[in-house]
C-alpha positions as CSV (number, residue, x, y, z in Angstrom):
1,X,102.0,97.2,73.8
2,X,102.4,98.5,77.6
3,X,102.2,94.4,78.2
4,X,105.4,93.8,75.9
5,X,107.4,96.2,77.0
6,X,106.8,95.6,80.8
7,X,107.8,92.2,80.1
8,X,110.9,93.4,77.8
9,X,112.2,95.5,81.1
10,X,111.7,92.0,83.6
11,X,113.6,90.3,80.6
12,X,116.4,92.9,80.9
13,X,115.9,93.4,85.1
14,X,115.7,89.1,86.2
15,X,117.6,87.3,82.7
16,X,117.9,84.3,84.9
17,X,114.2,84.2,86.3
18,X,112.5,85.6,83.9
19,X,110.5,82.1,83.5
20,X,109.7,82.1,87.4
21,X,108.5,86.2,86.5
22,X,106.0,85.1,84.0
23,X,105.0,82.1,85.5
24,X,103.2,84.6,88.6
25,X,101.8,86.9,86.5
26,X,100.2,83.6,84.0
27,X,99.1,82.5,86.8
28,X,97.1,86.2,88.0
29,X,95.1,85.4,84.3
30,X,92.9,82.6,85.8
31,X,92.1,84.2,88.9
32,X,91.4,87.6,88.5
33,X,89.3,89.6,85.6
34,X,91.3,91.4,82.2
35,X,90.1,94.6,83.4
36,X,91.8,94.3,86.8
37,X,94.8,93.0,85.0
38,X,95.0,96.1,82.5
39,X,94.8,98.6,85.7
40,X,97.2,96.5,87.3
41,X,99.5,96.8,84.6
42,X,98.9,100.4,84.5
43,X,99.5,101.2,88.1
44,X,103.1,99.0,88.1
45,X,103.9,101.0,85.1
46,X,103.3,104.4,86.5
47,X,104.7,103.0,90.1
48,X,107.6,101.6,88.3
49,X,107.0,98.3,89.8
50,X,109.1,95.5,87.5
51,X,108.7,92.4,89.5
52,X,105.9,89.8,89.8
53,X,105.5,89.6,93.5
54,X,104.7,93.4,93.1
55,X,102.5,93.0,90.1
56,X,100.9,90.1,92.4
57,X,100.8,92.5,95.3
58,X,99.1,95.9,93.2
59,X,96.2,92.9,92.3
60,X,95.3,92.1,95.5
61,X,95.4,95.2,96.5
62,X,93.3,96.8,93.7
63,X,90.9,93.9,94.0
64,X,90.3,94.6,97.8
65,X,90.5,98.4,96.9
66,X,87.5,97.7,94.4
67,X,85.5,94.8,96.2
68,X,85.7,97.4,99.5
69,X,84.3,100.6,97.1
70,X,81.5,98.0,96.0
71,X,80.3,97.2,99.3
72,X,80.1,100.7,100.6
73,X,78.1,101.4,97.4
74,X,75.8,98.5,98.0
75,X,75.2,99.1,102.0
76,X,74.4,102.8,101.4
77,X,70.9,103.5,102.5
78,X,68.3,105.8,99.8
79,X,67.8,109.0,101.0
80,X,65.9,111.8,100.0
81,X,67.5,115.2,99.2
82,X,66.2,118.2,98.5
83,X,67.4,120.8,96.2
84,X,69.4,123.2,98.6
85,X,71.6,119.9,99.5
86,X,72.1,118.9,95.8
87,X,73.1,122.5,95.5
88,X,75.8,122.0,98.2
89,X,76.8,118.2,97.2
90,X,77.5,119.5,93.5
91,X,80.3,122.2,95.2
92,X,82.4,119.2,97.4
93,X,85.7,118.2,95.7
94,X,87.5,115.6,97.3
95,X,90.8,115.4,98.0
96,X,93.1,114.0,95.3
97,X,96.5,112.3,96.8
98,X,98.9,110.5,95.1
99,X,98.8,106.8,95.3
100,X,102.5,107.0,96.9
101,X,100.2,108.0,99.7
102,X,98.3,104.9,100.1
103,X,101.4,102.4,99.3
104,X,102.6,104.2,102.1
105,X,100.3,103.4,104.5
106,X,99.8,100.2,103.4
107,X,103.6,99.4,104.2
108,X,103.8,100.6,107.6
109,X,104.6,104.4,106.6
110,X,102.9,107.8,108.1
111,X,101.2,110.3,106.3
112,X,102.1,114.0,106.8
113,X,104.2,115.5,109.4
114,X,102.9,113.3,112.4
């Protein structure tokens, strides 16, 4: 359903190239996995992102986003921990900032008052 209607508002947004639209985004289908597509989707949606070059943009993005996460994962060393630490690792909470944030950045913006 989110799929229709985000095609419904590049129908209504680019009447005249709304052929070259879906064209990108087919194209996305064989190159990148449904699950990354869905998030994709998801994250235009909420970013209010109607256009394929920014649909095309948010996959590369969250595919180097996710390929970078996997690495870290993978390079990260065993090590052991005893209790007192798990005690103090199970208290962190992370930051939690807006993707506006990172989109940001990514474009050449500053974060904060700097």
């Amino acid at each position: 359903m989110a799929a229709y209607d985000y095609l419904t508002v590049l129908r209504t947004k680019y009447p005249r190239y709304i052929r070259d639209q879906i064209q990108v985004i087919r194209g996305l289908f064989d190159a990148y996995p449904p699950a990354l597509l869905s998030t994709t989707l998801d994250m235009c949606i909420q970013q209010k992102i109607y256009n394929a070059s920014g649909f095309k943009e948010m996959v590369i993005f969250l595919e180097e986003v996710n390929h970078e996460s996997d690495q870290e994962v993978l390079n990260m060393p065993d090590l052991p921990i005893d209790a007192v630490m798990k005690e103090r690792i199970s208290t962190i909470h992370p930051e939690v900032r807006s993707l506006d944030v990172y989109s940001k950045l990514v474009q050449g913006g500053r974060h904060g008052t700097n």
